[in-house]
C-alpha positions as CSV (number, residue, x, y, z in Angstrom):
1,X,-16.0,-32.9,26.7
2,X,-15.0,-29.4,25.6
3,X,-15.7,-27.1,23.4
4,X,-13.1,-23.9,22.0
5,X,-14.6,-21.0,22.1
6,X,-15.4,-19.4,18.4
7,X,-12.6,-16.8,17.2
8,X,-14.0,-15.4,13.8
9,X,-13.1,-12.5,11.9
10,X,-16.1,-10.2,11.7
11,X,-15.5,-9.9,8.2
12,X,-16.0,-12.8,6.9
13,X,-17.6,-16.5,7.1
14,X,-15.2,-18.0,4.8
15,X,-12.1,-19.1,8.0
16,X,-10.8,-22.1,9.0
17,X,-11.8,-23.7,12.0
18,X,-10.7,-21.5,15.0
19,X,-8.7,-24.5,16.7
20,X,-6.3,-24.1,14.2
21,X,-6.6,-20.7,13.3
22,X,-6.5,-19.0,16.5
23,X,-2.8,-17.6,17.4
24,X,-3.2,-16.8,21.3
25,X,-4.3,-18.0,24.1
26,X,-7.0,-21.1,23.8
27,X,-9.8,-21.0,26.3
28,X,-11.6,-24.0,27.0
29,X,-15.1,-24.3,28.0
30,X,-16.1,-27.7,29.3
31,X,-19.6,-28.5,27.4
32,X,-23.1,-28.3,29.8
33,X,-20.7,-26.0,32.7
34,X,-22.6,-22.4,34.0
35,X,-20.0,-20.7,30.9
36,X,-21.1,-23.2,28.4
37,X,-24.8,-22.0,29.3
38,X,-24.5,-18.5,29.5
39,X,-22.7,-18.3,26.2
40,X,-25.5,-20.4,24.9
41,X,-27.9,-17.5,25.9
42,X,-25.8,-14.5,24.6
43,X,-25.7,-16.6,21.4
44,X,-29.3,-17.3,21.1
45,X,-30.3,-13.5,22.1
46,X,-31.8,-11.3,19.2
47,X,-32.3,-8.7,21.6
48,X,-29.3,-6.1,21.6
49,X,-30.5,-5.2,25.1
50,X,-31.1,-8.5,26.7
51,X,-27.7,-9.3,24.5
52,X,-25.7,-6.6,26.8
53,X,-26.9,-7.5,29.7
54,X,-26.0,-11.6,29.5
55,X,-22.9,-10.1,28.3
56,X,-22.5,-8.0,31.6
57,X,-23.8,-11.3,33.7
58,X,-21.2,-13.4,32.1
59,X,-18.6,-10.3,32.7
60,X,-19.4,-10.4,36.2
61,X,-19.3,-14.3,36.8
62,X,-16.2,-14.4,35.5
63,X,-14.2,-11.4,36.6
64,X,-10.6,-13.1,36.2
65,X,-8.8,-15.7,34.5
66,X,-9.1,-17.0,30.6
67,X,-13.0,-16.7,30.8
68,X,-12.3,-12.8,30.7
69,X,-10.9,-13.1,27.3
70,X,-14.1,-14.5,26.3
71,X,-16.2,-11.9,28.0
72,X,-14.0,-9.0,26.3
73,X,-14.3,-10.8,22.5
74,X,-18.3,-10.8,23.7
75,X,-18.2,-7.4,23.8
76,X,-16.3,-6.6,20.8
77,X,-18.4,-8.7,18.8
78,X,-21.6,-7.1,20.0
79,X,-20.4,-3.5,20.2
80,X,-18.8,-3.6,16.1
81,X,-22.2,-4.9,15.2
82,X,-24.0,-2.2,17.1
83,X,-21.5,0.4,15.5
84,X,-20.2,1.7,18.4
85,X,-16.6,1.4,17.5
86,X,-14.8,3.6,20.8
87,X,-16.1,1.1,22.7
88,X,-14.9,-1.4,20.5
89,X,-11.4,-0.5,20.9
90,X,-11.8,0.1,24.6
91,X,-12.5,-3.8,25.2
92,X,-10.4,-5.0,22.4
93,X,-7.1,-3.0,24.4
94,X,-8.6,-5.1,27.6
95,X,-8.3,-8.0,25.8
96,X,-4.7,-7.4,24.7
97,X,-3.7,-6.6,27.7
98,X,-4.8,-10.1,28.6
99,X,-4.1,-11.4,25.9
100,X,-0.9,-9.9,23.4
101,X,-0.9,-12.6,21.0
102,X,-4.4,-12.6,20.1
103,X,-4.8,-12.2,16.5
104,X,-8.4,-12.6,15.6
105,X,-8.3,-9.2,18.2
106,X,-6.4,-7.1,15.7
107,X,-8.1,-8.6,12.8
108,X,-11.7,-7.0,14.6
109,X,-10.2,-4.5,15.8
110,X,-8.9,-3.3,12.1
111,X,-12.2,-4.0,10.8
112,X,-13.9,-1.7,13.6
113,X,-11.0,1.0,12.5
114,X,-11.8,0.3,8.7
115,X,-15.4,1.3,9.6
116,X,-15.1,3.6,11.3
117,X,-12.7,5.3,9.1
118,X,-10.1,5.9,11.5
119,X,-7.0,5.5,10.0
120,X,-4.4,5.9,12.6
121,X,-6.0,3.5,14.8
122,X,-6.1,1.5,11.6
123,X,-2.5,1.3,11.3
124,X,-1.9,1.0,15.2
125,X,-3.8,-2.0,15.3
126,X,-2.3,-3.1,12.0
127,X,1.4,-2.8,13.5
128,X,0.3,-5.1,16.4
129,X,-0.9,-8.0,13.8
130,X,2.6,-7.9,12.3
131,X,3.8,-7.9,15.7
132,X,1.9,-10.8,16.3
133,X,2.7,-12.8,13.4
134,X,6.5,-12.2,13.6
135,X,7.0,-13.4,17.5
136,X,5.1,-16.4,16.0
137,X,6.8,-16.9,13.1
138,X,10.0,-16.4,15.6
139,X,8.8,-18.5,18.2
140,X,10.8,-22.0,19.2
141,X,8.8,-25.2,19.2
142,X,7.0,-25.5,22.6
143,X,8.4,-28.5,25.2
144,X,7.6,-32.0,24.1
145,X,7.5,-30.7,19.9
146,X,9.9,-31.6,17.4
147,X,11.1,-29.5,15.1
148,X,9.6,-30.6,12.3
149,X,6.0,-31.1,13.9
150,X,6.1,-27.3,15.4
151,X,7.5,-25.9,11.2
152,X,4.2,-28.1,10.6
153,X,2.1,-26.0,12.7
154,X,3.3,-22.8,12.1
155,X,2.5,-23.8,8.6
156,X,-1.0,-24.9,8.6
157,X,-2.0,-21.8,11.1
158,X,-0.9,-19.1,9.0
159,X,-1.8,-20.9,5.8
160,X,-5.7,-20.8,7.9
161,X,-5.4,-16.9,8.6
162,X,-3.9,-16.0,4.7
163,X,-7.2,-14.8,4.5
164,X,-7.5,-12.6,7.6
165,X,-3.2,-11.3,6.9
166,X,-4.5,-9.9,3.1
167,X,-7.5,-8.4,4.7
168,X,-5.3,-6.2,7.1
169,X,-2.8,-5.8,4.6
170,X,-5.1,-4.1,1.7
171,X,-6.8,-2.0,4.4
172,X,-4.4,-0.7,5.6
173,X,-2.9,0.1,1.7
174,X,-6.6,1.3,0.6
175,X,-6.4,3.6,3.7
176,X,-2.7,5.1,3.1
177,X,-4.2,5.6,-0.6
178,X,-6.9,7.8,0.5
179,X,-5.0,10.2,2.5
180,X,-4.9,13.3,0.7
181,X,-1.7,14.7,2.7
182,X,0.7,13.4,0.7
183,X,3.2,13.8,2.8
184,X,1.3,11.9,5.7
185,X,0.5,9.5,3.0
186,X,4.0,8.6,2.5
187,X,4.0,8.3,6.6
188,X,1.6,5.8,6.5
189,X,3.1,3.7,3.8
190,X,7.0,3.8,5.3
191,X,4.7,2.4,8.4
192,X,3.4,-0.1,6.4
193,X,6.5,-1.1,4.8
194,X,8.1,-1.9,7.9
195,X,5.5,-4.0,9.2
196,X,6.2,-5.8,6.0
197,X,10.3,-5.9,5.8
198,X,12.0,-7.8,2.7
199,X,9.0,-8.8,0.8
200,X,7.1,-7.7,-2.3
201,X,4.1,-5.8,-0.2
202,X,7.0,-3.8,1.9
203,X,8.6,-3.1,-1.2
204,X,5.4,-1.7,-3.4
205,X,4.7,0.7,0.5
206,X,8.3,2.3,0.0
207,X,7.9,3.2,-3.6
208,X,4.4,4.4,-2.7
209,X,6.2,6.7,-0.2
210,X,8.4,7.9,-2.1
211,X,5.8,8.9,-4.6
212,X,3.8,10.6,-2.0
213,X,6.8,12.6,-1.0
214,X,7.8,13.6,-4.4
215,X,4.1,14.7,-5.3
216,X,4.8,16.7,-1.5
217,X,8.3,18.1,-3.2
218,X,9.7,17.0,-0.5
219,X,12.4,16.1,-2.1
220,X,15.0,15.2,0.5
221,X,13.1,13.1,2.4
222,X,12.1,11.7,-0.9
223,X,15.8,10.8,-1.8
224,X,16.4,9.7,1.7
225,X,13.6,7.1,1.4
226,X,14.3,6.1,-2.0
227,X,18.0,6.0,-1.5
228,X,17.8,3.6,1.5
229,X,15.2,1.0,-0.4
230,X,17.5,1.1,-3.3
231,X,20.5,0.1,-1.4
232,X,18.4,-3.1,0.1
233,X,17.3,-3.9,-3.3
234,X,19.2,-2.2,-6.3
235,X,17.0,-3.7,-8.9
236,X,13.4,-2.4,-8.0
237,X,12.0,-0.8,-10.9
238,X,9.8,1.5,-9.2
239,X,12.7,2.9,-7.4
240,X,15.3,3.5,-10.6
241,X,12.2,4.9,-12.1
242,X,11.3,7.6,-9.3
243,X,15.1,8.3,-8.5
244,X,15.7,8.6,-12.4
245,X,12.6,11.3,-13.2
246,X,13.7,13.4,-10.5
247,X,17.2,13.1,-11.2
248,X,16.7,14.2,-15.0
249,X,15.2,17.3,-13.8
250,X,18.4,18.7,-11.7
251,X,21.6,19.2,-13.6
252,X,23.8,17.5,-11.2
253,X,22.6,14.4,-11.2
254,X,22.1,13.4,-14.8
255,X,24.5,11.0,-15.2
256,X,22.4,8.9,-12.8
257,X,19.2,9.7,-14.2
258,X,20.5,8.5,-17.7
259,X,22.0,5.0,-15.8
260,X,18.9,4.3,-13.6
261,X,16.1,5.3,-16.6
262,X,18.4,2.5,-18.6
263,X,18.6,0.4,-15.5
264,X,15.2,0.5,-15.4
265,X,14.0,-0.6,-19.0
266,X,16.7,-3.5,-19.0
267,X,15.0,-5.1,-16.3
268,X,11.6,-4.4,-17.7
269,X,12.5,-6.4,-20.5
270,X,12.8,-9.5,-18.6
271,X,10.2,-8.5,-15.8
272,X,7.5,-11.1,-14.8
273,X,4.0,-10.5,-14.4
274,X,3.6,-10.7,-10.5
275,X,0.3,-13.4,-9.6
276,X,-2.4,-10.7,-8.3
277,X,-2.3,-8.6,-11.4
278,X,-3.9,-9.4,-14.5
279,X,-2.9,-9.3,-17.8
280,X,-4.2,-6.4,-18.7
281,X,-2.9,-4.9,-15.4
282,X,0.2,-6.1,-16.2
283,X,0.3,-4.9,-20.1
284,X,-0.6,-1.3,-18.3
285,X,2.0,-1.2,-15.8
286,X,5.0,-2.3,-17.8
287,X,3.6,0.6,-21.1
288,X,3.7,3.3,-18.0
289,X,6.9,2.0,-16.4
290,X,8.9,1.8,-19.9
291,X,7.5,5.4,-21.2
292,X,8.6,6.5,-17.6
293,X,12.1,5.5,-18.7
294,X,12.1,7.2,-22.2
295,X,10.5,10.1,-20.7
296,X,13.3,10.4,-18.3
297,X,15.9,9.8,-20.6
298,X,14.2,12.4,-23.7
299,X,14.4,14.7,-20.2
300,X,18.6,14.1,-19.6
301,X,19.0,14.6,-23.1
302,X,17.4,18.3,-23.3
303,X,19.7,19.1,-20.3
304,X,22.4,18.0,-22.0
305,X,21.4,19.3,-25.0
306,X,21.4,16.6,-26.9
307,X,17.6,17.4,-28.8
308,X,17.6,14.7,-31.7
309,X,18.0,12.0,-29.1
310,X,15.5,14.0,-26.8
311,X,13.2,14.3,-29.8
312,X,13.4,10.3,-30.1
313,X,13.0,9.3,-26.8
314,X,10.1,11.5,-25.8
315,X,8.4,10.1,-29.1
316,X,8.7,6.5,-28.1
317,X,7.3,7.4,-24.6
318,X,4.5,9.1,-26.0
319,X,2.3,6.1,-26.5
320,X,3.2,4.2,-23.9
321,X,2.3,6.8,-21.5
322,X,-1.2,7.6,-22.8
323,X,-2.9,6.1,-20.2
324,X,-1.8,8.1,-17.5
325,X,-3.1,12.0,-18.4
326,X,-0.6,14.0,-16.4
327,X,2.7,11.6,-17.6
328,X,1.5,12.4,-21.2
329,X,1.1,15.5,-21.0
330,X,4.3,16.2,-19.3
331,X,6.1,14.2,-21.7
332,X,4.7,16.5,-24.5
333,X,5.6,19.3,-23.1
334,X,9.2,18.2,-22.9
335,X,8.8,17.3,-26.2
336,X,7.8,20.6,-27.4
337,X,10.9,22.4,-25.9
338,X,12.5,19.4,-27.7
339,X,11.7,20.5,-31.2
340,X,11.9,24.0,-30.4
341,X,15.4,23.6,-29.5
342,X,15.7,22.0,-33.1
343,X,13.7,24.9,-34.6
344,X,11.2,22.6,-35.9
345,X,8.5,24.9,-34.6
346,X,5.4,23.0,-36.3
347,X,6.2,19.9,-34.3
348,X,6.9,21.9,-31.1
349,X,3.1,23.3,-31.5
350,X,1.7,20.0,-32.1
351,X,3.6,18.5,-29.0
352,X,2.6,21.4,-26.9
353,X,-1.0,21.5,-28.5
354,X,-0.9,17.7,-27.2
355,X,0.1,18.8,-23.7
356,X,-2.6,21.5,-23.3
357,X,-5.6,19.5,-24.6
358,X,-5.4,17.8,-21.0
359,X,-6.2,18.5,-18.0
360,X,-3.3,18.4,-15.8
361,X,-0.6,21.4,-14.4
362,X,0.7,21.6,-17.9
363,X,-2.0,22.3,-19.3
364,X,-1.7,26.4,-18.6
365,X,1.9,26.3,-19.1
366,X,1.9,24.4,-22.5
367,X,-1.1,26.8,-23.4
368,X,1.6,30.3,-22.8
369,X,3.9,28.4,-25.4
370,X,1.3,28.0,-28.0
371,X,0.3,31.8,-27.7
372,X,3.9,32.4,-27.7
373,X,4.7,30.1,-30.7
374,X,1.1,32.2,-32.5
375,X,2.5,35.7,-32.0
376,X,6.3,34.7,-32.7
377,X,7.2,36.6,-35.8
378,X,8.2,34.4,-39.0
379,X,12.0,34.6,-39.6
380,X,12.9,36.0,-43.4
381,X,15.3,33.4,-45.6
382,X,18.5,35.4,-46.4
383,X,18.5,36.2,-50.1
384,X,21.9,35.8,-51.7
């Protein structure tokens, strides 16, 4: 008899059975041999110290061949549940080196990143996973297995690690999320988006970067970004949304704000809630995404001096855009110059008034107009 060694996730208990899980090499260990017994010992040992040192025996016993790879995910295991994550990596690069394709190896070694709070290490190990998973995905059916038997396997393997694939995945997002660099955010999310090419994950990661460099004001790398997704995929919301609000601001580019903001809420229309969001995730992200476009378009309008349409297209994004502070107030504040540009200066305080009662970066600027609106001396009627 024989027995696989056990490839788990540290993170969770909840895996399929590693014989059909594991993607890599498979080490067997006949059942009873010297390995069998050692491993029996290492397992049984609640000693950290006595733990190591088996390890080290076993190490030593076995200094080459496939019983290596089980020495080095030994030491892993023990050294992520001691905390000591350097040394983590150190032993999980030893057991790439011996092993390129193993994936429950990048899956640890993303969870000793994650803990650590290391997040280029994160996304280095992250980029071998996908590397992993595509030369499987790419890889032809071994000697002796049809076609249809090896679409089978590849199948039922990576249906067993779906689990471990949405771990990385939202790590590797949550991490990108809390850098506070934007522009390095917006690194980390382009890296994550090519890990992921032509699918939904990939496609959220680009419109996150190009987010993170507009908040940067880098703007060119921001068009250069957003400019390249959009030519893959013409009709991704996000995108016509970001492309269109930055747009509206410059004078030369209107015309394309105005087609890209209308773009934008003709596809919303018929949009379909995607399966991780909720309903009322859903219901909050299509009210942003449509004010977004009214916003945009009130904004083409004041440049264009077009104010009564501006007026009614900043007043139907209002509402909709009252769950996200800073879009609100900015909307408001375009507003105000809105009706000011109207002369309807009572509204123009009240939109302004709106802007400043939050606290965002119009909040001091929406505040000057108010004191400027205050001290602005009433304009006589002509008497005949």
């Amino acid at each position: 008899m024989f027995r696989l060694r056990t490839l788990v996730a540290l993170f969770s208990l909840t895996f399929a059975p590693a014989a059909r899980a594991q993607l890599g090499k498979s080490v067997t260990i006949p059942a009873g041999s010297e390995a069998d017994r050692q491993l029996s010992a290492i397992n049984a040992s609640s000693d950290p110290a006595q733990k190591l040192q088996l390890i080290d025996q076993f190490s030593q016993a076995h200094p080459d061949g496939d019983l290596q790879i089980v020495a080095d995910e030994q030491y892993i295991s023990y050294y992520i549940n001691a905390k000591q994550y350097d040394k983590a990596f150190e032993y999980g690069d030893k057991l790439f080196a011996l092993d390129p394709n193993n994936y429950s190896n990048a899956v640890n070694m993303v969870r000793a990143a994650n803990e650590k709070g290391d997040t280029e290490k994160l996304y280095a190990y992250g980029e071998k996973s996908a590397a992993i998973l595509q030369r499987f995905k790419a890889a032809p059916a071994p000697e002796g297995t049809s076609s249809d038997n090896w679409t089978r396997t590849q199948t039922e393997k990576l249906e067993s690690i779906k689990d471990n694939e949405n771990y990385i995945e939202q790590s590797l997002l949550g991490a990108a999320y809390a850098v506070k660099d934007p522009n390095k955010r917006a690194n980390y999310f382009l890296r994550f988006a090519n890990m992921h090419p032509d699918t939904a994950q990939g496609e959220q990661a680009l419109t996150l970067a190009v987010s993170s460099y507009q908040q940067a004001q880098n703007r060119a790398k921001m068009q250069e970004v957003a400019n390249a997704a959009l030519a893959k995929n013409p009709n991704s919301v996000g995108l016509l949304l970001v492309l269109a609000d930055d747009y509206s601001e410059k004078p030369d580019q209107l015309d394309k704000a105005e087609a890209y903001a209308k773009k934008a809420s003709t596809l919303l229309d018929n949009a379909k809630k995607p399966e991780n969001l909720t309903d009322e995730q859903w219901k909050q992200q299509i009210s942003v995404q449509k004010g977004l476009a009214f916003s945009a378009l009130g904004q083409v309008n004041i440049e264009k001096k077009q104010n009564a349409a501006a007026v009614d297209n900043l007043t139907k994004a209002a509402p909709l855009l009252k769950s996200n502070a800073a879009l609100y107030a900015r909307n408001q504040y375009r507003l105000g110059f809105a009706y000011l540009n109207l002369k309807r200066n009572s509204e123009a305080k009240q939109a302004f008034t709106d802007a400043a009662s939050l606290d965002t970066p119009y909040k001091g600027p929406a505040q000057q107009k108010l004191t400027e609106l205050s001290g602005a001396k009433a304009i006589p009627k002509k008497t005949s």
